[in-house]
C-alpha positions in Angstrom: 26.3 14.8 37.6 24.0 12.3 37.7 21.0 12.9 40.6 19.7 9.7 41.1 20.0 7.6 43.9 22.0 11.0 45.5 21.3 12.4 48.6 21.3 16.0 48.3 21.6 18.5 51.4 21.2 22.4 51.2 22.1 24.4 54.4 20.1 27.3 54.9 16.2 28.0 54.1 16.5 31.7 52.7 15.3 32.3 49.1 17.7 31.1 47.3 18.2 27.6 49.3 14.7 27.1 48.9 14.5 28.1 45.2 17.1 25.6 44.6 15.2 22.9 46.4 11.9 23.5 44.8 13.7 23.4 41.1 15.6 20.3 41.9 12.3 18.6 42.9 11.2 19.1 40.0 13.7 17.2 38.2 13.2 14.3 40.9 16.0 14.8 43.1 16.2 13.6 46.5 16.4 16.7 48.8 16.7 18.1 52.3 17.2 21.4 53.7 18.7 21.8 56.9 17.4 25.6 58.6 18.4 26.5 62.1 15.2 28.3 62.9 13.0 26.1 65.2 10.2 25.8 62.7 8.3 27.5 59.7 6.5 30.4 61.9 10.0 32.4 62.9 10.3 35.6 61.9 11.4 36.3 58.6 13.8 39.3 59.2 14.7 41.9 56.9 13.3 44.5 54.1 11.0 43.2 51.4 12.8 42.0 48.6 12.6 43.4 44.9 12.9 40.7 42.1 14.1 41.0 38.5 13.1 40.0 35.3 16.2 38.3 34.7 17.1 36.9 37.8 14.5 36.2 40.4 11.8 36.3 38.8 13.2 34.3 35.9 13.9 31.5 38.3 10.0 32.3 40.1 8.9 31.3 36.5 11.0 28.7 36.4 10.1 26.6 39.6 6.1 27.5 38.3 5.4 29.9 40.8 4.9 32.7 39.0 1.1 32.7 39.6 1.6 32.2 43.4 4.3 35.2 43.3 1.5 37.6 41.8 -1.2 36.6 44.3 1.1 37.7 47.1 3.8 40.5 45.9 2.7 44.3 47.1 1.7 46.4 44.2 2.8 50.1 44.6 5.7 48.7 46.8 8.3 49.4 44.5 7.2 53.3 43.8 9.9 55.5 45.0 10.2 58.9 45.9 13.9 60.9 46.8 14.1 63.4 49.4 16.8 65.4 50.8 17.3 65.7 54.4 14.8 68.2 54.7 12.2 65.8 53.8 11.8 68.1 50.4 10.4 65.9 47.5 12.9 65.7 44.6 11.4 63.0 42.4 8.3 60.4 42.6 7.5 58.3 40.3 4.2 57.5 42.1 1.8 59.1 39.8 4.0 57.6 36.6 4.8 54.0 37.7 2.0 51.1 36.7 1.5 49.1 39.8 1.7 45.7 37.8 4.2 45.8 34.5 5.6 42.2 34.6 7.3 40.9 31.8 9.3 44.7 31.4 12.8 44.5 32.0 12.5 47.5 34.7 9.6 46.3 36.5 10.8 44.7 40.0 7.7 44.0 41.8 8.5 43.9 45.7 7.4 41.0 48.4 7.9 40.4 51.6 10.1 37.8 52.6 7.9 35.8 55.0 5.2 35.9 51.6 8.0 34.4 49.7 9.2 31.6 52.0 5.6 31.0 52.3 5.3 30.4 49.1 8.5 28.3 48.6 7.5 26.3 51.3 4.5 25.4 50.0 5.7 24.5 46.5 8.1 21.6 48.7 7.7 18.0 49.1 6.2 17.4 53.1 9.4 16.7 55.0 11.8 18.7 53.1 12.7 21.3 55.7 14.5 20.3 58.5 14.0 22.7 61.1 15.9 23.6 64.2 19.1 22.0 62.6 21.9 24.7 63.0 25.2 23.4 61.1 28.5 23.2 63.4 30.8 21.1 60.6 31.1 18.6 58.7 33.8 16.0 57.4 34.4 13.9 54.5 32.6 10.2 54.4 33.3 7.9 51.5 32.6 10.2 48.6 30.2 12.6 49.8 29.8 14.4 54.0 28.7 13.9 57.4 26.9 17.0 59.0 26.8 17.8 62.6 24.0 20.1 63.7 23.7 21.8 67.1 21.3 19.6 68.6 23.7 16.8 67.8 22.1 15.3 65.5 24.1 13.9 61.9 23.1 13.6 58.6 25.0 12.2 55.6 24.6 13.9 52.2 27.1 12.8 48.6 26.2 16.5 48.2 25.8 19.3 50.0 25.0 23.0 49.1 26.1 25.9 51.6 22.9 28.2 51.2 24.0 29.8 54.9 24.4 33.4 54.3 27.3 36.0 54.7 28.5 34.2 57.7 28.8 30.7 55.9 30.1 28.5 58.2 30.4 26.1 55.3 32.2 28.6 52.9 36.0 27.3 54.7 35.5 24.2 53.3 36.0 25.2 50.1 37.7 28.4 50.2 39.4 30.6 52.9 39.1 33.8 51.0 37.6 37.0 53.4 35.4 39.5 53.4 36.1 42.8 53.3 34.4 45.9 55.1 32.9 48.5 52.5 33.3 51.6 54.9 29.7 51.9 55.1 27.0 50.8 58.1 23.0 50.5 58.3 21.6 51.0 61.4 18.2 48.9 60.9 14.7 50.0 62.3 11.3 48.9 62.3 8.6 51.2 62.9 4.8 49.4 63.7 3.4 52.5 65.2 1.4 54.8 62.7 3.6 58.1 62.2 1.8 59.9 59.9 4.4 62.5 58.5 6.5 59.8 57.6 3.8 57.9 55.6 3.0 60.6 54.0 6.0 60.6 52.2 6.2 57.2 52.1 2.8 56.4 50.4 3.1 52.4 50.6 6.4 52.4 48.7 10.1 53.1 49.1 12.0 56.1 50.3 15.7 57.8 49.4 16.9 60.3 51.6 20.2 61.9 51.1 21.7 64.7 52.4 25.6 65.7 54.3 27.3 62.4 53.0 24.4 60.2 54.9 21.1 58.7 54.0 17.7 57.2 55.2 16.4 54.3 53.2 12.9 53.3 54.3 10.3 51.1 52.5 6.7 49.9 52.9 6.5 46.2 54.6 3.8 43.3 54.0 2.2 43.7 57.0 2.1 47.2 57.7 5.3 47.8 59.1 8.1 50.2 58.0 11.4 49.2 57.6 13.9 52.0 57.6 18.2 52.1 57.4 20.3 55.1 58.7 23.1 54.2 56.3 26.5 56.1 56.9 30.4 55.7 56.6 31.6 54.5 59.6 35.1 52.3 61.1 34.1 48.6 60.8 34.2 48.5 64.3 31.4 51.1 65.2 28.5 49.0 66.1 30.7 47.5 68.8 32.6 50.6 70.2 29.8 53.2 70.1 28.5 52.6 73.4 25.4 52.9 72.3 22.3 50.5 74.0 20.1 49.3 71.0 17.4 48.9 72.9 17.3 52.6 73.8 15.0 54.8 71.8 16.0 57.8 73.4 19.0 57.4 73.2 19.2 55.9 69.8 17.0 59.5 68.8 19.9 61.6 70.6 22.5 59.8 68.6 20.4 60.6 65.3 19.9 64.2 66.2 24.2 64.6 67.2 25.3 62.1 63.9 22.4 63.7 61.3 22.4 67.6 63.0 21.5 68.9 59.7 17.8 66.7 58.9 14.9 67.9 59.6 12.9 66.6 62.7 10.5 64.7 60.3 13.0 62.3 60.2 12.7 61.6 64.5 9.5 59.9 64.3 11.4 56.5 62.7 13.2 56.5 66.2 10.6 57.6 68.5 8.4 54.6 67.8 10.9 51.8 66.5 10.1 48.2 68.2 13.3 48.0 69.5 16.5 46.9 69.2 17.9 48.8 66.6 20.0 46.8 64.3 23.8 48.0 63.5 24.9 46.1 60.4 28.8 46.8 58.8 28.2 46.0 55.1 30.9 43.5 53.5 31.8 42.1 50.2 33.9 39.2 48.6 36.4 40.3 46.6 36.0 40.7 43.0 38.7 38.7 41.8 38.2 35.5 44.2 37.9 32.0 42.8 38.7 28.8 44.4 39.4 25.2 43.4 35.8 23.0 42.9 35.1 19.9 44.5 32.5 17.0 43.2 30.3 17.3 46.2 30.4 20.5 47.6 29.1 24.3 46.4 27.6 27.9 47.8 25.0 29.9 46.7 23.9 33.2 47.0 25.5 35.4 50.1 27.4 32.4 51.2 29.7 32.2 47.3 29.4 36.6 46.9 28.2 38.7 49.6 27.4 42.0 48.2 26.6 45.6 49.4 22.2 46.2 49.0 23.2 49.1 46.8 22.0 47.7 43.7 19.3 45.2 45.0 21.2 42.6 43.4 21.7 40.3 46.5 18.8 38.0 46.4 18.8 38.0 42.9 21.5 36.7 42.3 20.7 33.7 45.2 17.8 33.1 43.1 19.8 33.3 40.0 22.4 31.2 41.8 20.0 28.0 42.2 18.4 28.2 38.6 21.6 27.6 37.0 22.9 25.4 39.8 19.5 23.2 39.2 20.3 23.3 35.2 23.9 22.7 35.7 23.4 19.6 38.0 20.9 18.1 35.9 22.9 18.7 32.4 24.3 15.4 32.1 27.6 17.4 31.2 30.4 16.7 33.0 32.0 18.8 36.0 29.0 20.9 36.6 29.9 22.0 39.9 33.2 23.7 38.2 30.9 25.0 35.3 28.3 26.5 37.8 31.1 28.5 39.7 32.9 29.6 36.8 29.8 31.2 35.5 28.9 32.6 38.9 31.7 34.1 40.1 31.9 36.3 37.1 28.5 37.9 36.9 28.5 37.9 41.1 31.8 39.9 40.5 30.1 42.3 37.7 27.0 42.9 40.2 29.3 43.4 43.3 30.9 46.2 41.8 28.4 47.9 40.7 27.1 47.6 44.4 30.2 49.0 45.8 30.0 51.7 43.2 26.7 52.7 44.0 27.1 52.5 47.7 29.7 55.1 47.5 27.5 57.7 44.7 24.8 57.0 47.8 27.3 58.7 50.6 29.1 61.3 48.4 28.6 65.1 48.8 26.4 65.1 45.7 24.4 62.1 46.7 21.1 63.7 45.9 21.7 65.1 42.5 23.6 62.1 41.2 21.0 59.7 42.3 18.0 61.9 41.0 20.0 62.0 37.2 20.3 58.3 37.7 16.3 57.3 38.4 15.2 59.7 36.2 17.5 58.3 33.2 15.6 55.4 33.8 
């Protein structure tokens, strides 16, 4: 496909939407990305985000960021150390782990995601985000689509690129494949009051908890806050039934002493002093086996094409991974690159998304602990 004289659009400003914009840039295409937050200083929800050699970092490296990236990532971030639900230390890797290793295969330096979108903002043309423009739908005009955003405004675009997350709105366009539920939840918490027993285990890194079939997954964020996951199997409709009020620490800390009777009070500090509301989230996936029919002018990326479980901290990676081969793909010259792009995409999405869904389950069996503590220190 041939760039020139194209007008581009990419729905959805996350990491991988902004990747893709950056490396298309550099090839001189004509670009805007349409992001339903009101403007570049919203909140950048979520954990901080662990990059690969071969996947988010190549594509850093690629887009010439690479530099930027290491002024800003959080060295020490990525140290782990596993607990049971006692709050007993099974394995660190503190005292072991160098807190900068790039360029080996199993160093995957952590940032936080407001750094990163910072830092992909930056790298943008002036006037390439298009803030406060929430997509509605669209419909076919002449060979490419008219968008319609929720401040009812239009746009026209010969291409466009659904970069909108798990909940794609733009996904039915081109496919009407489902999710489907995992069996597992993460109740989301975030913690910017000091709580000193905690950070004593957590020592500016990461933290695996496992014990009775349930887990606590807690990490170190950019600007001093702890993010931390109650992760559990659960009917997919628990976070609506529950009847529990979000917004309630104390009752949010009686739920966690009834649903996790057997941990240790260490563990009630996390709820005590979370900024509420707690967040439930019911973890999906695509199906392994999905494909679809391509079209010219229209493609997904990253959650949007294969939402994944976070059990192998593949997600973003493969976004990332997503818009470097999308950006090479487009700008090949070879024909049907869309169709190429997909082909290619679905089948290593499908290869990570099991081994997501496999781990997720390792992470709430009986034997949790000791499978997981074979598994870190094999590596």
């Amino acid at each position: 496909m041939l760039l020139q004289n194209k007008e581009i659009a990419i729905v959805g400003g996350g990491p991988g939407g902004l990747t893709l914009a950056r490396l298309l840039q550099l090839k001189g295409a004509n670009i805007k990305v349409y992001e339903r937050d009101l403007n570049k200083d919203a909140r950048v929800q979520g954990s901080p985000l662990d990059l690969h050699d071969e996947s988010g970092l190549a594509a850093i490296t690629k887009a010439g960021l690479l530099d930027e990236f290491k002024k800003n990532y959080m060295p020490g971030a990525d140290r782990l150390t596993i607990t049971n639900e006692l709050g007993e230390i099974f394995h660190s890797d503190h005292e072991t782990k160098p807190a900068e290793n790039f360029g080996h295969q199993h160093f995957r330096p952590e940032i936080d995601r407001g750094a990163l979108r910072k830092i992909l903002l930056a790298s943008l043309q002036p006037g390439t985000v298009v803030w406060n423009h929430h997509f509605l739908s669209m419909e076919p005009q002449k060979e490419g689509w008219l968008l319609h955003f929720k401040n009812g405004t239009t746009a026209c675009a010969d291409l466009v690129i659904a970069a909108d997350g798990a909940n794609s709105k733009i996904r039915p366009y081109i496919t009407d494949i489902k999710l489907f539920y995992s069996g597992i939840t993460m109740l989301e918490g975030i913690v910017v009051n000091n709580i000193p027993q905690i950070k004593s285990l957590l020592r500016g890194g990461k933290v695996m908890a496992f014990g009775n079939k349930k887990d606590i997954l807690m990490g170190q964020k950019g600007n001093g806050e702890i993010g931390f996951y109650a992760s559990f199997k659960a009917a997919e409709n628990w976070a609506k039934n529950n009847g529990l009020d979000y917004t309630d620490n104390a009752q949010m800390l009686t739920w966690f002493k009834r649903e996790y009777a057997e941990w240790s009070s260490i563990w009630y500090e996390l709820f005590e002093n979370a900024a509420a509301p707690f967040i439930p989230r019911p973890i999906y996936c695509m199906p392994l086996d999905q494909t679809w029919q391509s079209l010219p002018n229209l493609t997904m990326l990253g959650d949007a094409a294969h939402v994944m479980p976070p059990f192998a901290g593949e997600g973003v990676n493969m976004a990332m991974l997503d818009a470097l081969e999308l950006s090479e793909c487009l700008t090949s010259g070879e024909p049907e690159p869309i169709a190429k792009y997909e082909t290619n995409m679905r089948k290593r999405a499908a290869v990570m998304a099991k081994e997501s869904l496999e781990n997720g389950e390792r992470m709430h069996a009986e034997d949790a602990l000791n499978t997981m503590l074979r598994f870190f220190e094999a590596h």
